[in-house]
Backbone as CSV, one residue per row, in Angstrom:
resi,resn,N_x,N_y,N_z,CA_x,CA_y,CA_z,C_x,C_y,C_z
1,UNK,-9.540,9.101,14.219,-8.629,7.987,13.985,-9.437,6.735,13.677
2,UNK,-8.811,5.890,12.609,-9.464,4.492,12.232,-9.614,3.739,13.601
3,UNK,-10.474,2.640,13.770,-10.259,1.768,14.596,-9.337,0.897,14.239
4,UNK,-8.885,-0.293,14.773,-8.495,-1.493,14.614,-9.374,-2.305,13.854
5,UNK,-10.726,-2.550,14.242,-11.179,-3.575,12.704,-11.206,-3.231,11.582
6,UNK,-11.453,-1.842,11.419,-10.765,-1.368,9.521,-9.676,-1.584,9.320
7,UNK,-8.681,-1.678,10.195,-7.201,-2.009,8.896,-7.032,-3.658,9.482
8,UNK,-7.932,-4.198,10.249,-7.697,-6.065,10.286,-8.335,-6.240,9.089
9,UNK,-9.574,-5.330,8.530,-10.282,-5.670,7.680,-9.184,-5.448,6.206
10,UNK,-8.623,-4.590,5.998,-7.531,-4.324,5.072,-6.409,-5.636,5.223
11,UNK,-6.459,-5.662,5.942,-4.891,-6.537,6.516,-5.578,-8.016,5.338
12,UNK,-4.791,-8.649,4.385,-4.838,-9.744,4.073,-6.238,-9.725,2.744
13,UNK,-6.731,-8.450,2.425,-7.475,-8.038,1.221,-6.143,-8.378,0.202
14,UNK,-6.831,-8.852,-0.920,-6.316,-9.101,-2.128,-6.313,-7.562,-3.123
15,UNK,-5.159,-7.553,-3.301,-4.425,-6.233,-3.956,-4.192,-6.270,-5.437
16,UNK,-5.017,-5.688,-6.423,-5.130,-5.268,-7.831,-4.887,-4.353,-8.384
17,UNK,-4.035,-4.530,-9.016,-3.450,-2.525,-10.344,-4.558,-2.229,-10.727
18,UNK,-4.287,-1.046,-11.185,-4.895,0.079,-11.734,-5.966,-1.029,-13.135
19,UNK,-4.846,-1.608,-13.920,-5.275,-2.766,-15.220,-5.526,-3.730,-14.730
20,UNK,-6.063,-4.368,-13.400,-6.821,-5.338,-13.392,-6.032,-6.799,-13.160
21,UNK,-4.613,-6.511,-12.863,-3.526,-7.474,-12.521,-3.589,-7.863,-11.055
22,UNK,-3.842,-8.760,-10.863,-3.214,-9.582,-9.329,-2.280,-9.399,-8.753
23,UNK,-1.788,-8.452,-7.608,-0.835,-8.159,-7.527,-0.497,-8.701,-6.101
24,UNK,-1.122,-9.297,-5.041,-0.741,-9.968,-4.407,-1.688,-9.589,-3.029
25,UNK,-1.145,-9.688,-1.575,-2.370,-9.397,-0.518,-1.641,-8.424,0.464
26,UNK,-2.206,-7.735,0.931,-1.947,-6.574,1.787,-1.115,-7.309,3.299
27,UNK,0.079,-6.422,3.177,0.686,-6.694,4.407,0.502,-6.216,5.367
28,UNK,1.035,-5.261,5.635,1.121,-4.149,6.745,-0.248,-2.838,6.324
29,UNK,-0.786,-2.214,7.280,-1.190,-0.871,7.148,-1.204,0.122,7.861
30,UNK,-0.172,1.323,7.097,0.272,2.519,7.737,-0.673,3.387,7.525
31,UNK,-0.786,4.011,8.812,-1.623,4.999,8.601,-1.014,6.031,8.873
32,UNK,-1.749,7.302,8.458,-0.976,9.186,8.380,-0.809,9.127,9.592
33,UNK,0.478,9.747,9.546,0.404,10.593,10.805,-0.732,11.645,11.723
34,UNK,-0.953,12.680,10.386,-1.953,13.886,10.828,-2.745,13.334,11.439
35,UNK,-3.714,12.373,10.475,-5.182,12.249,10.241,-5.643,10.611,11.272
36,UNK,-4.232,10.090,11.068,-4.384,8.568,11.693,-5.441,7.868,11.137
37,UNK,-5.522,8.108,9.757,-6.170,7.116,8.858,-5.371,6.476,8.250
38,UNK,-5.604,5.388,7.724,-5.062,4.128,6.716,-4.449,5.209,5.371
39,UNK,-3.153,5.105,5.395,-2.578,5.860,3.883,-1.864,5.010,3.057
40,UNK,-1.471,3.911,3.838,-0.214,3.448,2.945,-0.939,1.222,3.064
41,UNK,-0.528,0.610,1.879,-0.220,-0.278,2.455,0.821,-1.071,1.902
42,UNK,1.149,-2.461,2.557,2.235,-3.111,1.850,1.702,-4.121,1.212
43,UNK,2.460,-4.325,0.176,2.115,-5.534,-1.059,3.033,-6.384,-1.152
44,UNK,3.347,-7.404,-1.082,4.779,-8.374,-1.733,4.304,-8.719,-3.616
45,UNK,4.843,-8.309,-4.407,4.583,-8.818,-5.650,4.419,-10.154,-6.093
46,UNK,4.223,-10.927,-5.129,4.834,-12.517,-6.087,4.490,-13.206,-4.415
47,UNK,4.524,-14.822,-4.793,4.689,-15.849,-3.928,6.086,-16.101,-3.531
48,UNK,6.766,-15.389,-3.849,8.195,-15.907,-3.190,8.842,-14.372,-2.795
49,UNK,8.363,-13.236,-3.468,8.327,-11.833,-3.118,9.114,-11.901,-1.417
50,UNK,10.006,-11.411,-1.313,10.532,-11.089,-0.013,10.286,-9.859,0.368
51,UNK,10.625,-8.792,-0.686,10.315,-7.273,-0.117,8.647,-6.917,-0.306
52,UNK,8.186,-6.205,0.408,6.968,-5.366,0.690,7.030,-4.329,0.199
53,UNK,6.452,-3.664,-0.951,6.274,-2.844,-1.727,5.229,-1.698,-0.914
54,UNK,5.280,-0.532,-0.595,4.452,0.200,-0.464,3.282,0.728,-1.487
55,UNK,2.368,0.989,-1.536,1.173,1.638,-2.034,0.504,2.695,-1.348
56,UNK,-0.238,3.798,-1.910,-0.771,4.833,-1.384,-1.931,4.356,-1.665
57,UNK,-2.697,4.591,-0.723,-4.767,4.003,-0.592,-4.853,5.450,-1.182
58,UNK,-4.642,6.543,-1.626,-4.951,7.441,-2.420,-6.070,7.296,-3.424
59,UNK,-7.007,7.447,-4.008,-7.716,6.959,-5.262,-7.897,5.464,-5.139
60,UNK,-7.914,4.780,-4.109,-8.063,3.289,-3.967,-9.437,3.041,-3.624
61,UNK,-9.993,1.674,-3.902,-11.468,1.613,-3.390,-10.948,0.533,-3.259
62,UNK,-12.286,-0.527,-1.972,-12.538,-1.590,-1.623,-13.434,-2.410,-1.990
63,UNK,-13.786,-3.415,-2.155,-14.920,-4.273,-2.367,-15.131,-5.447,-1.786
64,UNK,-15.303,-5.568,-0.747,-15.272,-6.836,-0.052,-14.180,-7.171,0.630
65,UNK,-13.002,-8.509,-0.288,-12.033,-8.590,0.560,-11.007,-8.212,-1.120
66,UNK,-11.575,-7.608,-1.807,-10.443,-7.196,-3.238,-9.996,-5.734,-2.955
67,UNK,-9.006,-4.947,-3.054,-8.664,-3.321,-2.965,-8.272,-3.404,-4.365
68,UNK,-8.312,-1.921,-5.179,-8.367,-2.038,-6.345,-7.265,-0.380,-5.992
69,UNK,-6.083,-0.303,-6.241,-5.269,0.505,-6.084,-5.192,1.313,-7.502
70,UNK,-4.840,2.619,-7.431,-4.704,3.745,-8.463,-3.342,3.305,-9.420
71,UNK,-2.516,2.519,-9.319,-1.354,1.919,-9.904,-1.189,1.165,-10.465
72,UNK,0.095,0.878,-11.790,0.259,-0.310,-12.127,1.373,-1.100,-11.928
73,UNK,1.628,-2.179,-11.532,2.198,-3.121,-10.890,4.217,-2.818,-11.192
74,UNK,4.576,-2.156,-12.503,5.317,-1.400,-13.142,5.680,-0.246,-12.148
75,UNK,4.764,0.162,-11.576,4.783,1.540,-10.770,5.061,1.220,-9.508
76,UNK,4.680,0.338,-9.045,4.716,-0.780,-7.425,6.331,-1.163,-7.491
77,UNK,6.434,-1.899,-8.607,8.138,-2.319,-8.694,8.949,-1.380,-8.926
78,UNK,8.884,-0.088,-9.139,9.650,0.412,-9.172,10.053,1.729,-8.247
79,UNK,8.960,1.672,-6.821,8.715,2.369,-6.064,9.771,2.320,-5.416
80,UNK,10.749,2.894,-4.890,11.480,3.410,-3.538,11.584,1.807,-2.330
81,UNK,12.297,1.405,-1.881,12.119,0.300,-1.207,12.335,0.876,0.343
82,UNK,11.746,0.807,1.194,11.680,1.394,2.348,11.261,-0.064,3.533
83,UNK,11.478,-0.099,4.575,11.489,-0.979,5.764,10.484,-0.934,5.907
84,UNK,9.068,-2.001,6.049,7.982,-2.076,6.280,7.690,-2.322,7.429
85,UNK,8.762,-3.239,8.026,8.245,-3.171,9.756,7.767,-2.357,10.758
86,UNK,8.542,-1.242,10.892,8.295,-0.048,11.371,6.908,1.444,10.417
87,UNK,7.303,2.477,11.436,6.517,2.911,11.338,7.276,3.927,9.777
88,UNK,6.383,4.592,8.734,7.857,5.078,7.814,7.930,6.430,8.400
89,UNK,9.056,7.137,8.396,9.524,7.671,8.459,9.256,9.565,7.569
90,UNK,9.017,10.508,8.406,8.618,11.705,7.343,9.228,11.752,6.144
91,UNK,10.867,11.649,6.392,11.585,11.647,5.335,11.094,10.918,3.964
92,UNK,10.803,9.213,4.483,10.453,8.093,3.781,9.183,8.326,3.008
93,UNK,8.156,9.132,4.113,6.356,9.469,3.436,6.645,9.969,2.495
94,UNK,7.679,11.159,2.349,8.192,12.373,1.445,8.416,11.573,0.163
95,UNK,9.509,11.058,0.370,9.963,10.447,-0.717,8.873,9.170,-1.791
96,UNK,8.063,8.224,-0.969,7.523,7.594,-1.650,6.103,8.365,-2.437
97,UNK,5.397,9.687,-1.893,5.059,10.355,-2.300,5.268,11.224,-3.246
98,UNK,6.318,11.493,-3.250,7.155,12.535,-4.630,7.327,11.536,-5.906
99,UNK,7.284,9.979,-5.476,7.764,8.745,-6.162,6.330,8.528,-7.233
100,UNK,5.784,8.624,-5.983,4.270,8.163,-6.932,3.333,9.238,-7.550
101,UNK,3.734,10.707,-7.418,3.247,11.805,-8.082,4.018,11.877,-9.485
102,UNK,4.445,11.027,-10.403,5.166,11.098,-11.005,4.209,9.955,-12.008
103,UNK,3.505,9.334,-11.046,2.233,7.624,-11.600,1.299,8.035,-11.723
């Protein structure tokens, strides 16, 4: 299982598409169930962005305080909208996964 300073360290990294777009800073980070590593995180698109967009750290790399995600921002907006507060849900993993095998 991750510690706690890897996903403080995630927490508030600046979040970039696949093309190199600004897509905003990491909210929340869910981690797998199984593995209890970092899988998922949340994005708000915008400065006034209310909803939290999920992302899969799948094919994602880090660099400092930038994450450079496998997606494009097209693919983020049009992801499944799911409750970020909580923890998601199998059903929810299912679905945003089936969502983004499709990106």
């Amino acid at each position: 299982m991750v510690d706690q300073y890897v996903i403080h360290e995630l927490q508030g990294c600046t979040v970039w598409a696949k093309d190199g777009e600004r897509l905003g800073l990491v909210g929340n980070v869910h981690l797998d169930r199984a593995t209890g590593e970092p899988a998922w995180v949340t994005v708000a698109l915008g400065l006034f962005e209310g909803r939290q967009y999920f992302v899969p750290l799948a094919g994602a790399r880090r660099d400092d305080d930038d994450l450079y995600v496998n997606y494009s921002r097209k693919a983020i907006e049009d992801s499944p909208d799911m409750d970020h507060e909580g923890a998601l849900t199998p059903d929810e993993e299912a679905a945003l996964e089936d969502y983004y095998k499709g990106w």
